[in-house]
PASEBA-1860 file (N, C-alpha, C; in nm, 3 decimals):
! residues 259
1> XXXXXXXX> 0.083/-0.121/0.000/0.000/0.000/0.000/0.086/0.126/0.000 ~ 0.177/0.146/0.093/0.248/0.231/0.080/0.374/0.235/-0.062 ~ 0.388/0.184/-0.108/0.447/0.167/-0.258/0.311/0.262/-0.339 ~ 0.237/0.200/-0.332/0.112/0.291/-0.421/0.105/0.405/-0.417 ~ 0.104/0.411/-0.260/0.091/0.567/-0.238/0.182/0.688/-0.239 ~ 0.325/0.628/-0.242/0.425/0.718/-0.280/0.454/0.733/-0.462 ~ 0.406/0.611/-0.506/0.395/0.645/-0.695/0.310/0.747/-0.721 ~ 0.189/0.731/-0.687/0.086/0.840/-0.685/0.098/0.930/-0.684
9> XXXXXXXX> 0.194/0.940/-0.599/0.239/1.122/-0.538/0.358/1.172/-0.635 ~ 0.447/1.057/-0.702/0.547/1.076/-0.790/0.485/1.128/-0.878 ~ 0.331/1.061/-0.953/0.281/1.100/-1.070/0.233/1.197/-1.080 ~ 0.160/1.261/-0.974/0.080/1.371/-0.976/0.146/1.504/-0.962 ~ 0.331/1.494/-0.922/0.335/1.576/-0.868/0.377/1.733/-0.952 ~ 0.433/1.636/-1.106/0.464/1.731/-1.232/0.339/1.839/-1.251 ~ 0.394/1.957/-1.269/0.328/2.069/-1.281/0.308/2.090/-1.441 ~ 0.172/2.182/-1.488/0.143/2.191/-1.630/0.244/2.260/-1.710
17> XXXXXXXX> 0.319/2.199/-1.831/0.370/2.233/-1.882/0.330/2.372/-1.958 ~ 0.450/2.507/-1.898/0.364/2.639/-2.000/0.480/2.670/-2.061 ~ 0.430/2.750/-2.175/0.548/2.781/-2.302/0.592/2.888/-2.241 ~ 0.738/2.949/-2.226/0.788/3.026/-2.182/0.803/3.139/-2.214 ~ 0.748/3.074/-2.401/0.769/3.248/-2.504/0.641/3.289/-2.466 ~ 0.562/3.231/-2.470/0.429/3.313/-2.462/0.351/3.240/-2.569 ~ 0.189/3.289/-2.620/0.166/3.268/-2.743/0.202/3.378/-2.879 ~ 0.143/3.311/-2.986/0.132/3.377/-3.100/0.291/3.352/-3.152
25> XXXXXXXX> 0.357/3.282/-3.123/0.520/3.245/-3.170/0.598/3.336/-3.104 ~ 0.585/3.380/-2.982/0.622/3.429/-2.906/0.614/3.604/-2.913 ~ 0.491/3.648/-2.978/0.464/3.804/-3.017/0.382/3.806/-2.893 ~ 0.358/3.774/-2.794/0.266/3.799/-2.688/0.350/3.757/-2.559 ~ 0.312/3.834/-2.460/0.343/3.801/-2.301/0.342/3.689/-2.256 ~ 0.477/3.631/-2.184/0.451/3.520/-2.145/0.373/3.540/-1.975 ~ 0.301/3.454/-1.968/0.235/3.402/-1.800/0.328/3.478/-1.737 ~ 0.451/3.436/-1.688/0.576/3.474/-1.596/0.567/3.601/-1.648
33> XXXXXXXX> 0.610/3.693/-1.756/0.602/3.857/-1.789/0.465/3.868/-1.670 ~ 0.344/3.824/-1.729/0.239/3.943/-1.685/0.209/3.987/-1.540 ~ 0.272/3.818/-1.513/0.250/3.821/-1.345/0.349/3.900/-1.298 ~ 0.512/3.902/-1.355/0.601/3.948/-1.312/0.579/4.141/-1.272 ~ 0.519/4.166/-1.438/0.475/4.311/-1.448/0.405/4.394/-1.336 ~ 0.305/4.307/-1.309/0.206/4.306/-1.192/0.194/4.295/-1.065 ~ 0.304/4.198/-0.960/0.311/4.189/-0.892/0.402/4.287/-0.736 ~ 0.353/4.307/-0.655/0.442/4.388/-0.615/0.561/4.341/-0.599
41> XXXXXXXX> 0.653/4.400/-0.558/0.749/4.407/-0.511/0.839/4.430/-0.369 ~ 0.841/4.507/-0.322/0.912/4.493/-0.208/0.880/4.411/-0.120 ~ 1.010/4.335/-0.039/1.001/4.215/0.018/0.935/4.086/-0.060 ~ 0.931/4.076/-0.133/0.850/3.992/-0.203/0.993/3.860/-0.256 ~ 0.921/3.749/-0.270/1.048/3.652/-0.269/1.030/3.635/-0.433 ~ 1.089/3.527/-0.489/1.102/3.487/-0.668/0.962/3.417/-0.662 ~ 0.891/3.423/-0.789/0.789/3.354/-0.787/0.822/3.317/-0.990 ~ 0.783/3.184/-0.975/0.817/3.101/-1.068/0.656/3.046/-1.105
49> XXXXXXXX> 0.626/3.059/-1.253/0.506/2.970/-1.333/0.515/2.845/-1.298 ~ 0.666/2.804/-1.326/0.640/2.633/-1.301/0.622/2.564/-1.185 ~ 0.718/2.634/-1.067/0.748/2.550/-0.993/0.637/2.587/-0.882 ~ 0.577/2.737/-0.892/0.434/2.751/-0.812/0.355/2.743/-0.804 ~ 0.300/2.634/-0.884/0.121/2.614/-0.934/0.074/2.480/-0.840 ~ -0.016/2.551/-0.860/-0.127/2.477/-0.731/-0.139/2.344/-0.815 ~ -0.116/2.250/-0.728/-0.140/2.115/-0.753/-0.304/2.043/-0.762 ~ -0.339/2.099/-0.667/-0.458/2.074/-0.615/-0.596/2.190/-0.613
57> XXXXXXXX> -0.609/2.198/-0.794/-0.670/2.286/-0.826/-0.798/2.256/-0.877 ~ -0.790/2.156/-0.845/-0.962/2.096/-0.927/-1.103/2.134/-0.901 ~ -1.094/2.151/-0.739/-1.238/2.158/-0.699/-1.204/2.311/-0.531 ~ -1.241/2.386/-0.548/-1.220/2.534/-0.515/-1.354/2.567/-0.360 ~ -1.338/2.585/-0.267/-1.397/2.679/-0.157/-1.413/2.833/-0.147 ~ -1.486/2.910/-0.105/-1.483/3.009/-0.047/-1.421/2.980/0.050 ~ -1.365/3.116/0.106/-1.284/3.125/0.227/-1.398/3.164/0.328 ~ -1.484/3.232/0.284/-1.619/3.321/0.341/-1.742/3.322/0.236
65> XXXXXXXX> -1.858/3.343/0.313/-1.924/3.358/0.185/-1.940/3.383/0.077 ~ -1.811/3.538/0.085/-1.846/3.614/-0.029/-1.695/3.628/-0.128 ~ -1.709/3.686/-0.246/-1.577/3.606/-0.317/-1.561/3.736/-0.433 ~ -1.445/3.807/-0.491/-1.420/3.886/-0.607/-1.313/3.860/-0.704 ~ -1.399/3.797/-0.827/-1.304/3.781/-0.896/-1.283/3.939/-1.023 ~ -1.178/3.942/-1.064/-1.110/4.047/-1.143/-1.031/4.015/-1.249 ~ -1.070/4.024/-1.349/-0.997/3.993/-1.481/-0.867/4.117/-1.485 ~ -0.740/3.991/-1.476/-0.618/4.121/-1.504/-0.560/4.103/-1.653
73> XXXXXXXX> -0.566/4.053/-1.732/-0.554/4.066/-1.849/-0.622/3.924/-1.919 ~ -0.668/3.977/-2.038/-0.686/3.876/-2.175/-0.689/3.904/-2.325 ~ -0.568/3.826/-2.362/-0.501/3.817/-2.492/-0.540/3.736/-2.607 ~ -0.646/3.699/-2.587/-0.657/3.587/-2.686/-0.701/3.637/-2.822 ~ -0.694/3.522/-2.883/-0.784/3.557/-3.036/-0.890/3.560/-3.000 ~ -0.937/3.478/-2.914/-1.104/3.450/-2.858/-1.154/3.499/-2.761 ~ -1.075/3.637/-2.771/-1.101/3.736/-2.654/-1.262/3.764/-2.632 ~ -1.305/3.806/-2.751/-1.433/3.874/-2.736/-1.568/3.758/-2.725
81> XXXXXXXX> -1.514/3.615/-2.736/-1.582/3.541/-2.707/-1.598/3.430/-2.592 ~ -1.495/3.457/-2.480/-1.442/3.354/-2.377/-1.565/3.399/-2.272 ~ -1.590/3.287/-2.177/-1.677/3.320/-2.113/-1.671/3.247/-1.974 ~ -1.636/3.272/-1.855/-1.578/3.227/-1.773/-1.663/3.242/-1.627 ~ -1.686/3.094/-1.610/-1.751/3.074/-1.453/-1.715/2.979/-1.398 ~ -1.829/2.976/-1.266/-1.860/2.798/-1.201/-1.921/2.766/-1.212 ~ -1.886/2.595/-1.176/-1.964/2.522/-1.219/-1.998/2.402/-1.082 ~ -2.097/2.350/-1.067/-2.126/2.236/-0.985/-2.095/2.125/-1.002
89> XXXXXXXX> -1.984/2.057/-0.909/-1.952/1.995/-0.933/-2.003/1.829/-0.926 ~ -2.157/1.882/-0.896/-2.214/1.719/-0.876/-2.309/1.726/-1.014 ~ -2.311/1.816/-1.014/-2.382/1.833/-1.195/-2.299/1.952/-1.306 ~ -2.145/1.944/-1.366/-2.108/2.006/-1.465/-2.166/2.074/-1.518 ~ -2.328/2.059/-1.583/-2.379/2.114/-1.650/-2.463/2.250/-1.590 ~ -2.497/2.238/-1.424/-2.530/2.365/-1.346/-2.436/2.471/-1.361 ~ -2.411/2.520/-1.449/-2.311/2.683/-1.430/-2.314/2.786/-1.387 ~ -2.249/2.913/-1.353/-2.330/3.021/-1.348/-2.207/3.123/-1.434
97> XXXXXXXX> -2.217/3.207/-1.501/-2.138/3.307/-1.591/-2.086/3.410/-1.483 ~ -1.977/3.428/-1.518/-1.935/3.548/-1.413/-1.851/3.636/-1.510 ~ -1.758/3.637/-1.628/-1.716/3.716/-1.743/-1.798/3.643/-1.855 ~ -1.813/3.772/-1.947/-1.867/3.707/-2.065/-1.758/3.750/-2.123 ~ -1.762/3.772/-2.301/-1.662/3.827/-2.386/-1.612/3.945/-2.398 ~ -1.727/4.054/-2.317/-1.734/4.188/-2.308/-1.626/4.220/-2.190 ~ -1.572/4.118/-2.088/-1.500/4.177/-1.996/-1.385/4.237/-2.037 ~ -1.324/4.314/-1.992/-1.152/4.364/-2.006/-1.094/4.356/-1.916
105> XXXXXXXX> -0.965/4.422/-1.903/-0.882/4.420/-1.777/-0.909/4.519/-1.704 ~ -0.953/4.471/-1.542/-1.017/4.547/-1.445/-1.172/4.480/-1.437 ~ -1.198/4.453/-1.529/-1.339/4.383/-1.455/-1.353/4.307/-1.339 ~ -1.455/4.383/-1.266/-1.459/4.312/-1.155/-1.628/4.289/-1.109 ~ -1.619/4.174/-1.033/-1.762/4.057/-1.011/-1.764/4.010/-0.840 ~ -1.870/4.025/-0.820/-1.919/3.994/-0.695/-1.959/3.852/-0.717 ~ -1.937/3.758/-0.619/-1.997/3.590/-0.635/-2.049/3.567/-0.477 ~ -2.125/3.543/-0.491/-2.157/3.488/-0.333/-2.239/3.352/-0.319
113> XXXXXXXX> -2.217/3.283/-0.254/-2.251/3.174/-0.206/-2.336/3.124/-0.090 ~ -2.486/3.117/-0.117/-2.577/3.112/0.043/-2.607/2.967/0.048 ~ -2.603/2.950/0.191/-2.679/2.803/0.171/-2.818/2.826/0.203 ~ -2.928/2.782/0.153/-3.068/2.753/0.149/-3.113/2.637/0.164 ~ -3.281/2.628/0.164/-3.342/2.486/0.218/-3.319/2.375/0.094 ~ -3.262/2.437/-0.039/-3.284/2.393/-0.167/-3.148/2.327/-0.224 ~ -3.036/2.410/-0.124/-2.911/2.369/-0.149/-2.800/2.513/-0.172 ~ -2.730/2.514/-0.263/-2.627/2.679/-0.200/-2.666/2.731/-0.339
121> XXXXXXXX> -2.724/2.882/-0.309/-2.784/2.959/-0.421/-2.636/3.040/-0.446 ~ -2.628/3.068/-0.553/-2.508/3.091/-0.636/-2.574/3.253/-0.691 ~ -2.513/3.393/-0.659/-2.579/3.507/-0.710/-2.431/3.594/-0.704 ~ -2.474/3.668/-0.856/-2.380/3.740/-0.901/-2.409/3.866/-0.932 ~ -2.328/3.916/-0.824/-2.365/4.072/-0.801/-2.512/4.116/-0.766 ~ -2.524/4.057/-0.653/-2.634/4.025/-0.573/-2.758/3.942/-0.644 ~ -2.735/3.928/-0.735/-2.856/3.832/-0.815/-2.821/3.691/-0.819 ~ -2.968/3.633/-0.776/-2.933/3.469/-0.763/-2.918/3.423/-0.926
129> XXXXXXXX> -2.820/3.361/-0.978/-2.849/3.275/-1.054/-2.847/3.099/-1.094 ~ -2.852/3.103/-0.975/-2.838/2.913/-0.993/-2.847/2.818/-0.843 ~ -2.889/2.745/-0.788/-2.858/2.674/-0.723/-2.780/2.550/-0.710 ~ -2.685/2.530/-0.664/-2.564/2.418/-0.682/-2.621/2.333/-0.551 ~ -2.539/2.174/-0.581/-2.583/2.094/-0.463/-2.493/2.088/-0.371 ~ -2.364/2.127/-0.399/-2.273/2.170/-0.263/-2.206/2.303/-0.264 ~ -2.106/2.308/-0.163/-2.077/2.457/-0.129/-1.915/2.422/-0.197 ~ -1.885/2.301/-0.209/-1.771/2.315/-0.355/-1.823/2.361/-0.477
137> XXXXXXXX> -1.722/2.418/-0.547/-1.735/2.396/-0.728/-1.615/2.445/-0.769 ~ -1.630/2.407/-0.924/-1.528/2.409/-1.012/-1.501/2.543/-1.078 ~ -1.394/2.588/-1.130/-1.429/2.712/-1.236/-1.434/2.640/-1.394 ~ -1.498/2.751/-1.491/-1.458/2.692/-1.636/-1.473/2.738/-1.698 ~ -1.422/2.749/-1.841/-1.377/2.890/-1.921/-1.462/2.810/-2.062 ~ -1.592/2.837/-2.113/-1.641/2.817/-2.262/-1.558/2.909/-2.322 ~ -1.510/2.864/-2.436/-1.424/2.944/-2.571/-1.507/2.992/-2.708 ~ -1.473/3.078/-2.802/-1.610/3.128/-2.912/-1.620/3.046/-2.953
145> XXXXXXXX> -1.544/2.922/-2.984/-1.633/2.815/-3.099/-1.696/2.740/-2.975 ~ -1.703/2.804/-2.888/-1.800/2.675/-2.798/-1.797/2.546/-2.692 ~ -1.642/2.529/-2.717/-1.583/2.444/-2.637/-1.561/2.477/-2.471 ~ -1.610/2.404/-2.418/-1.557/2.459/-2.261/-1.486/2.315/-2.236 ~ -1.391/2.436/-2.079/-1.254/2.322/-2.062/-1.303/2.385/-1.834 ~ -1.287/2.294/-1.818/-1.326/2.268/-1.696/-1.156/2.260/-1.594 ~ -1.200/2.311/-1.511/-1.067/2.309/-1.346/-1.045/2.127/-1.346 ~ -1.103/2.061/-1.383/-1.092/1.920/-1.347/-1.081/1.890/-1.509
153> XXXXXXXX> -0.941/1.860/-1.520/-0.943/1.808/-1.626/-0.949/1.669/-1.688 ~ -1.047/1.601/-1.551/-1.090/1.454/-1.651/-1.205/1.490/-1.693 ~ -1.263/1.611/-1.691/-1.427/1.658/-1.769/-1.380/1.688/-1.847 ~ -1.290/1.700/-1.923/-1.223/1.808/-2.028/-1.222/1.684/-2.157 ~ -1.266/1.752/-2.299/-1.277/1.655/-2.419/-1.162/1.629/-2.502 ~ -1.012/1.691/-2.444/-0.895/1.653/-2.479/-0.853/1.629/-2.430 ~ -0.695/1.585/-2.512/-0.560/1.526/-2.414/-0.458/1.621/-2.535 ~ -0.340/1.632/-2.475/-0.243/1.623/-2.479/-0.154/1.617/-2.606
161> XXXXXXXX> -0.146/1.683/-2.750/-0.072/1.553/-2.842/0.062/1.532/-2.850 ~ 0.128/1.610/-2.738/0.268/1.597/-2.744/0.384/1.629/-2.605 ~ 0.487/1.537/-2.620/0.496/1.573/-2.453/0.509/1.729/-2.428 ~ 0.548/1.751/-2.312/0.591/1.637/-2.196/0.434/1.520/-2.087 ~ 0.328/1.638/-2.184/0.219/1.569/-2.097/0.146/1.442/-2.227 ~ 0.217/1.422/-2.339/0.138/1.366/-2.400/0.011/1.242/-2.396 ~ -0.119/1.245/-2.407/-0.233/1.161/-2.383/-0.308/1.178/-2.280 ~ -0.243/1.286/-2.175/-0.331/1.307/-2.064/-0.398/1.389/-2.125
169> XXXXXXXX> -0.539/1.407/-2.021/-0.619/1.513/-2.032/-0.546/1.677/-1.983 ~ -0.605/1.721/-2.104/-0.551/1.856/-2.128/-0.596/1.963/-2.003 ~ -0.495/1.978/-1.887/-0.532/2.083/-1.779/-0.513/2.220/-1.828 ~ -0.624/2.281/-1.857/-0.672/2.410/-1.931/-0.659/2.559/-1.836 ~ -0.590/2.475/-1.687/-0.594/2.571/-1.591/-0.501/2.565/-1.523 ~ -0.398/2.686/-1.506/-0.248/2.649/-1.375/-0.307/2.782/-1.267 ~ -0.291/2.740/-1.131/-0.319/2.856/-1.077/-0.223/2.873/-0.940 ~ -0.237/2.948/-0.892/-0.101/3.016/-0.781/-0.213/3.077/-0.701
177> XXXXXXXX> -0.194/3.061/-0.598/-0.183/3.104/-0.463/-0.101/3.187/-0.388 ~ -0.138/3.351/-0.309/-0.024/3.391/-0.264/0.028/3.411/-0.166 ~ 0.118/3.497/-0.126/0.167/3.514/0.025/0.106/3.612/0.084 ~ 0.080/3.598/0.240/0.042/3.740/0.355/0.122/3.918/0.298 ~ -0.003/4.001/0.250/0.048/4.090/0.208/0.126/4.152/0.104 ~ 0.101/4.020/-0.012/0.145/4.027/-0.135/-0.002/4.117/-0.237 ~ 0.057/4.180/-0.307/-0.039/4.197/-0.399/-0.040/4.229/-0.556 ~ -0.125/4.280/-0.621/-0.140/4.266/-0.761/-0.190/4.360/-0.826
185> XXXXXXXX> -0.158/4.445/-0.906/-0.194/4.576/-0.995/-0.269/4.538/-1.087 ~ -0.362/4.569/-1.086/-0.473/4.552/-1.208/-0.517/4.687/-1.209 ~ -0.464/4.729/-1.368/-0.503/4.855/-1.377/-0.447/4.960/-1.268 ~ -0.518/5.046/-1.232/-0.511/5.140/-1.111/-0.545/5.075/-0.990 ~ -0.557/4.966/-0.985/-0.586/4.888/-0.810/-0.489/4.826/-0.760 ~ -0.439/4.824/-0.667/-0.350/4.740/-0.563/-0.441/4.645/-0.504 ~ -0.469/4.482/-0.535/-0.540/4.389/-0.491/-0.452/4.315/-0.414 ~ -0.478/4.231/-0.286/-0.435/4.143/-0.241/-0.433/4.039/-0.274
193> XXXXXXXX> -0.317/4.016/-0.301/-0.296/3.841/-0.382/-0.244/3.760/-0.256 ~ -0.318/3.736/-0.147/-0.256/3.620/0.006/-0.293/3.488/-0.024 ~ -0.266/3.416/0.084/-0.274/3.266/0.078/-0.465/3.263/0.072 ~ -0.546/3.332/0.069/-0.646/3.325/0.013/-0.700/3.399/-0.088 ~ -0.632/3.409/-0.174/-0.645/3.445/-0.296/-0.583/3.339/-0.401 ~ -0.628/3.322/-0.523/-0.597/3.245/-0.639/-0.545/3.335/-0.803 ~ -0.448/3.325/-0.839/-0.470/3.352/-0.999/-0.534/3.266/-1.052 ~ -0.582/3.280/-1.122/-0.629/3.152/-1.254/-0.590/3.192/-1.409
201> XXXXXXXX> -0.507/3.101/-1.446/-0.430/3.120/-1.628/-0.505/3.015/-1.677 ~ -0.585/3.041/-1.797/-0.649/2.967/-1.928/-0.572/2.940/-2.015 ~ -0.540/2.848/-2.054/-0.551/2.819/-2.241/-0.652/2.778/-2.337 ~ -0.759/2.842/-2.405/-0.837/2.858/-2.421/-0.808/2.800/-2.575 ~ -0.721/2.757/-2.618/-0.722/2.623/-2.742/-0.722/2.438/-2.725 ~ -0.846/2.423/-2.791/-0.825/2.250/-2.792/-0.662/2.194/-2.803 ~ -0.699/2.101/-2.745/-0.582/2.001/-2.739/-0.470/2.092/-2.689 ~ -0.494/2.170/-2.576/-0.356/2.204/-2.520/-0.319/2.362/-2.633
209> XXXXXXXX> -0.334/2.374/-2.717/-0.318/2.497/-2.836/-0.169/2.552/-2.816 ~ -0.124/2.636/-2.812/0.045/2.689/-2.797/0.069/2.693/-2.638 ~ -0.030/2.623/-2.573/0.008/2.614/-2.396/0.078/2.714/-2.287 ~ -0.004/2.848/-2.347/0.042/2.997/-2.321/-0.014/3.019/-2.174 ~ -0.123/2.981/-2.157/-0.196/2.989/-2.034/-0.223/3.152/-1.973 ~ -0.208/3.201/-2.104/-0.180/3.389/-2.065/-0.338/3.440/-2.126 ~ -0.449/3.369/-2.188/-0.560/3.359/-2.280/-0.644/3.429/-2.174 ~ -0.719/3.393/-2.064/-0.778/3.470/-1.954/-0.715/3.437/-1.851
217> XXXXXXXX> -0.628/3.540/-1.784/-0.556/3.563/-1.645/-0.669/3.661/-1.498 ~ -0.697/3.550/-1.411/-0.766/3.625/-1.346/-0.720/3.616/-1.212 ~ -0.773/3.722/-1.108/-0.753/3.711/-0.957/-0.939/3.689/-0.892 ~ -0.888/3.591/-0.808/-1.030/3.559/-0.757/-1.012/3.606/-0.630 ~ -1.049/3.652/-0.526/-1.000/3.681/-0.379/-1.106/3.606/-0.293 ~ -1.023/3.520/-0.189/-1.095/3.464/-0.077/-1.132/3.334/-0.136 ~ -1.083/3.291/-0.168/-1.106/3.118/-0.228/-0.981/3.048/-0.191 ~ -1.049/2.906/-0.149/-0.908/2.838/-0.175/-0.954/2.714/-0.242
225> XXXXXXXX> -0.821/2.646/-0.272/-0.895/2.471/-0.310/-0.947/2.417/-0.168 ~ -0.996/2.341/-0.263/-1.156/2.241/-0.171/-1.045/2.164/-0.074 ~ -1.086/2.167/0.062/-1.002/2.074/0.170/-0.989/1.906/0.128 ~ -0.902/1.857/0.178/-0.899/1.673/0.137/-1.049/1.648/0.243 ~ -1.147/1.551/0.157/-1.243/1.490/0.270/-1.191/1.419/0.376 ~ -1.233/1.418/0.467/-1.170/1.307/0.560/-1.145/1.225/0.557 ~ -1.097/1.068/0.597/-1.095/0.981/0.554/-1.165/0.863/0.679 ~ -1.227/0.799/0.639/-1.262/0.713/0.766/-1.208/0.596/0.787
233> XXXXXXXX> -1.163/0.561/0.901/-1.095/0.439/0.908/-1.149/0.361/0.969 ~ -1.186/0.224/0.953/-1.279/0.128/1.030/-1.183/0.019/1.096 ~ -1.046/0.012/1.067/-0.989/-0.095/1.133/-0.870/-0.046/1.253 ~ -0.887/0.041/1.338/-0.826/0.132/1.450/-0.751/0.211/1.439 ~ -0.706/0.220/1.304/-0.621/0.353/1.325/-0.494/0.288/1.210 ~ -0.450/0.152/1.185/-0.333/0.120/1.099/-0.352/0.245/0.983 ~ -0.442/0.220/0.915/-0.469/0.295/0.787/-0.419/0.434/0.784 ~ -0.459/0.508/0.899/-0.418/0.626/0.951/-0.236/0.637/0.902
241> XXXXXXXX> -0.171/0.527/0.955/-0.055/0.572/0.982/0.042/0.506/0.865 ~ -0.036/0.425/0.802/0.009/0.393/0.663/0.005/0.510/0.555 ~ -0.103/0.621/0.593/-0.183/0.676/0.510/-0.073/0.814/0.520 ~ -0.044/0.824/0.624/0.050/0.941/0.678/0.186/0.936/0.609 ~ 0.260/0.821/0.585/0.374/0.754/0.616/0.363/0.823/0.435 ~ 0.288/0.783/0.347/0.304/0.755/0.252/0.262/0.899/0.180 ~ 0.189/1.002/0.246/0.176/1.142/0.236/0.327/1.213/0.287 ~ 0.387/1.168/0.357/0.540/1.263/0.404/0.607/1.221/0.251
249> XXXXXXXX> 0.605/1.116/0.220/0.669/1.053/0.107/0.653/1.138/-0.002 ~ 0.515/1.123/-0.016/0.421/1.266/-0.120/0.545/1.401/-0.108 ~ 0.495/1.423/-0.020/0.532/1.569/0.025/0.692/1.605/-0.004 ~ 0.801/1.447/-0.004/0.906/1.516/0.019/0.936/1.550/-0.113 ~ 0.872/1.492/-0.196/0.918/1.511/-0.365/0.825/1.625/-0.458 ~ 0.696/1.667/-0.394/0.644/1.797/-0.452/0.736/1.927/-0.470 ~ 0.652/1.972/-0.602/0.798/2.092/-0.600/0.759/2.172/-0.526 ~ 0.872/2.304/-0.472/0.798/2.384/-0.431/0.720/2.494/-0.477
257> XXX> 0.637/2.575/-0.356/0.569/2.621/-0.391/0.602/2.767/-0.387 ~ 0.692/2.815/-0.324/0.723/2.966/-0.285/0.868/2.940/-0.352 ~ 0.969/2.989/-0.390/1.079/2.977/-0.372/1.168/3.078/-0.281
END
C-alpha cells in the first residue's frame, strides 16, 4: 500500500507544462512577464510559473461567503468570445457566468454563495443565478467556438498531443496562490494576492493549443482549493498511519511552492 501511495504522489506531482515564449510564436506576453509586471514588489520573494502552481486545483472553496473575482488581463484571439464561470460539481452542467466576452482588464464581479433549504444559491452581483448541490465547485472557461474546458481536467474533451504531458487530459488551468500581504496591480488597483487568494491562467485552445496559459488571467479573492475529505478508518487507526507515512513521502518530492 504504501508503494502505491508514494507512486501516486510521484505521478501527480509534475506541474502543467507552459510555453515560456508566450503565445502567437512568441509576439505575446509570457504568463511569468504578466504576473512578473504586476506583482508587487518589495520584500516579495522569486515567484516562478512552473514551480508555483497549485497542484490541487480541481475543486475550489470560499474562504467566506463572499468572493471577487477580477480579470487582469486577456489576450486571446477569442477574446471577445471567452466566457468564464462555475460550475457544480455534482452536476457540470449547473453553471453560473461570471465574465462574458465583453469583460476587459479590471473587470470586476461579486460571487456569493448562500446556503438555502434547496441547497447553495449561487448570485452574481447580488442576483441569484443558480442553485448548486454543494458549497464546492469548479471554475470553467467556454471558448467562441463553444468548447468549454473545466478546473478538473478529466471533464475536459482533450488530451495532450505531445509531450511532456502527452495523452493526458488537457489541464486548461495552472493557478497560484499567494503570500500574507502580497499583492497585484490591475489597472489602477493594488489587490491582495494572500494565501487566500488564487490567480487563474487559461488556455483557451483544444488540445492544449500553444500552452500559453496567458488567454484569460484572473484574480479571484478569498477562495481556496476544496479541503482533502476526511478519511474514515474502520480498522483502528493502521490505515491512519500507513496513510501518513506515505503522504510525508508525497510531500518530500512535490515541487515547491514559494521559492
Amino acid at each position: 500500500m504504501l508503494g502505491v501511495l508514494m507512486w501516486a504522489g510521484v505521478e501527480s506531482a509534475w506541474a502543467t507544462f507552459i510555453n515560456p515564449l508566450g503565445g502567437g510564436n512568441g509576439r505575446e506576453l509570457s504568463l511569468q512577464t504578466i504576473l512578473d509586471q504586476r506583482r508587487s514588489t518589495a520584500g516579495q520573494v522569486p515567484f516562478d510559473v512552473d514551480d508555483d502552481q497549485r497542484l490541487d486545483d480541481t475543486l475550489w472553496e470560499f474562504s467566506s461567503g463572499r468572493s471577487w473575482a477580477t480579470v487582469v488581463i486577456e489576450i486571446a484571439s477569442y477574446a471577445d468570445g471567452n466566457r468564464f464561470g462555475l460550475y457544480d460539481p455534482l452536476d457540470p452542467n449547473r453553471r453560473v457566468e461570471v465574465f462574458n466576452g465583453a469583460a476587459i482588464g479590471g473587470s470586476r464581479t461579486e460571487i456569493e454563495l448562500l446556503k438555502t433549504a434547496g441547497g447553495y444559491e449561487v448570485r452574481i452581483n447580488g442576483q441569484a443565478r443558480q442553485t448548486f448541490g454543494s458549497d464546492d465547485f469548479g471554475f470553467y472557461l467556454t471558448s467562441k467556438v463553444n468548447r468549454t474546458f473545466f478546473s478538473d481536467p478529466a471533464l475536459n474533451p482533450d488530451v495532450f498531443p505531445r509531450p511532456p504531458n502527452k495523452n493526458e487530459p488537457v489541464d486548461h488551468l495552472v493557478s497560484y496562490t499567494g503570500r500574507a500581504g502580497q499583492t497585484l496591480q490591475v489597472g489602477n488597483q493594488s489587490l491582495s494576492w494572500g494565501a487566500q487568494d488564487a490567480v487563474l491562467a487559461w488556455e483557451d485552445l483544444f488540445n492544449g493549443g500553444d500552452r500559453d496559459y496567458n488567454d484569460l488571467v484572473l484574480l479571484v479573492q478569498n477562495v481556496h482549493p476544496r479541503d482533502p475529505d476526511p478519511v474514515t478508518v474502520p480498522d483502528g487507526g493502521s490505515s491512519v498511519v500507513l496513510l501518513a507515512i506515505g503522504l510525508a513521502a508525497v510531500l518530500g518530492v512535490r515541487r515547491g511552492r514559494w521559492k
